[in-house]
C-alpha positions in Angstrom: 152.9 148.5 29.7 149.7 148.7 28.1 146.5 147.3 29.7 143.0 146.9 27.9 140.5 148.2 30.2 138.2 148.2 32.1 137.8 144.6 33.0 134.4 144.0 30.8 131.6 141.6 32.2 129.5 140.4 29.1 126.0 139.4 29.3 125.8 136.4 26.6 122.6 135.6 26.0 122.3 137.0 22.5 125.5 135.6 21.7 124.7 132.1 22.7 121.5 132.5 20.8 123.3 132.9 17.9 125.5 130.5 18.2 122.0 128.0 18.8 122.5 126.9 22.6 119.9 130.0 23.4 117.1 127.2 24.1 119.4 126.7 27.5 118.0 129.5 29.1 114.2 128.7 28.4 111.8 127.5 31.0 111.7 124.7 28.8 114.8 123.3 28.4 115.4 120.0 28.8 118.7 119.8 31.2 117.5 116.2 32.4 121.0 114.9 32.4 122.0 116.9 34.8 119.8 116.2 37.2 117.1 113.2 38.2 114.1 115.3 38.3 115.0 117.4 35.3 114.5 120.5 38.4 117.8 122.1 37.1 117.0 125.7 34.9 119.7 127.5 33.9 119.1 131.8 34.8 121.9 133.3 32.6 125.4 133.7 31.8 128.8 135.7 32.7 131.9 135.9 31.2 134.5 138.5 32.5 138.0 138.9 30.6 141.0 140.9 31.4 143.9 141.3 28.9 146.8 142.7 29.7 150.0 143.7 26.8 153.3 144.5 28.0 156.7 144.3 26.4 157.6 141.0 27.6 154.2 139.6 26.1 150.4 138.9 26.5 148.3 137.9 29.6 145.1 137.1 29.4 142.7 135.7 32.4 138.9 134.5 31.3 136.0 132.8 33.2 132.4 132.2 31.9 129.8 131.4 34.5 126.4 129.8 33.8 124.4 130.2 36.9 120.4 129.1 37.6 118.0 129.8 41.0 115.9 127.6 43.1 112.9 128.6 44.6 113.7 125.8 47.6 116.4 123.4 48.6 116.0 119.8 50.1 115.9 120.0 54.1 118.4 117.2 53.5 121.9 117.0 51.9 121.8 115.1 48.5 123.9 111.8 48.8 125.8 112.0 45.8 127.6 108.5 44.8 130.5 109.1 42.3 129.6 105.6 40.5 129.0 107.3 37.2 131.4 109.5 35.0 130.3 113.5 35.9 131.3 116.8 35.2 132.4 119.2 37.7 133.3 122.6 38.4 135.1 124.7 41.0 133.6 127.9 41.8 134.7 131.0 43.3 131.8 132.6 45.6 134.0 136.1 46.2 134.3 136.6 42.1 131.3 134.7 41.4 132.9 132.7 38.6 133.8 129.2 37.6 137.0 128.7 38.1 138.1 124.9 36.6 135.7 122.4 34.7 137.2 118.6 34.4 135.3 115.4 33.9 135.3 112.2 36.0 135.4 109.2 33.9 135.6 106.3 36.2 134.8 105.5 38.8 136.6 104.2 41.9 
């Protein structure tokens, strides 16, 4: 079996300035459509990938994470009506990476 390692956790911010989706990252991005107030800022990037060769093929496991900070939450929780298609994504808080994206297209 042969294994390509270590496990590598890229930082992307050059990359994805390269590719021209860099502005994301600036205080002054506009991510409006993702939220009312326009409050949401995105803080950076991860992407950790793991591929693995052995005889009986090729495995390979990837996950890119986009991640921001708030300086304060609401003292309330945020009703959140799904009346309106969305994007969501599941996380995982021990690996700190998103696991699944999907869309929701309709609602009920």
């Amino acid at each position: 079996m042969v294994s390509v390692l270590p496990a590598a956790i890229f930082l992307h911010f050059s990359i994805l300035q390269k590719m021209g989706v860099g502005d994301l990252f600036s205080p002054s991005s506009n991510l409006s459509v993702l939220a009312v107030n326009n409050d949401v800022k995105l803080g950076g990037a991860l992407h950790k990938a793991k591929i693995e060769v052995t005889e009986e093929g090729t495995r390979a496991a990837a996950a890119t994470t986009f991640f921001s900070f708030r300086s304060s939450r609401p003292s309330e929780p945020a009703q959140f009506k799904c009346n309106h298609p969305f994007i969501y994504l599941i996380f995982d808080k021990t690996d700190q990476s998103v696991l699944f994206t999907g869309v929701f297209r309709r609602p009920f």
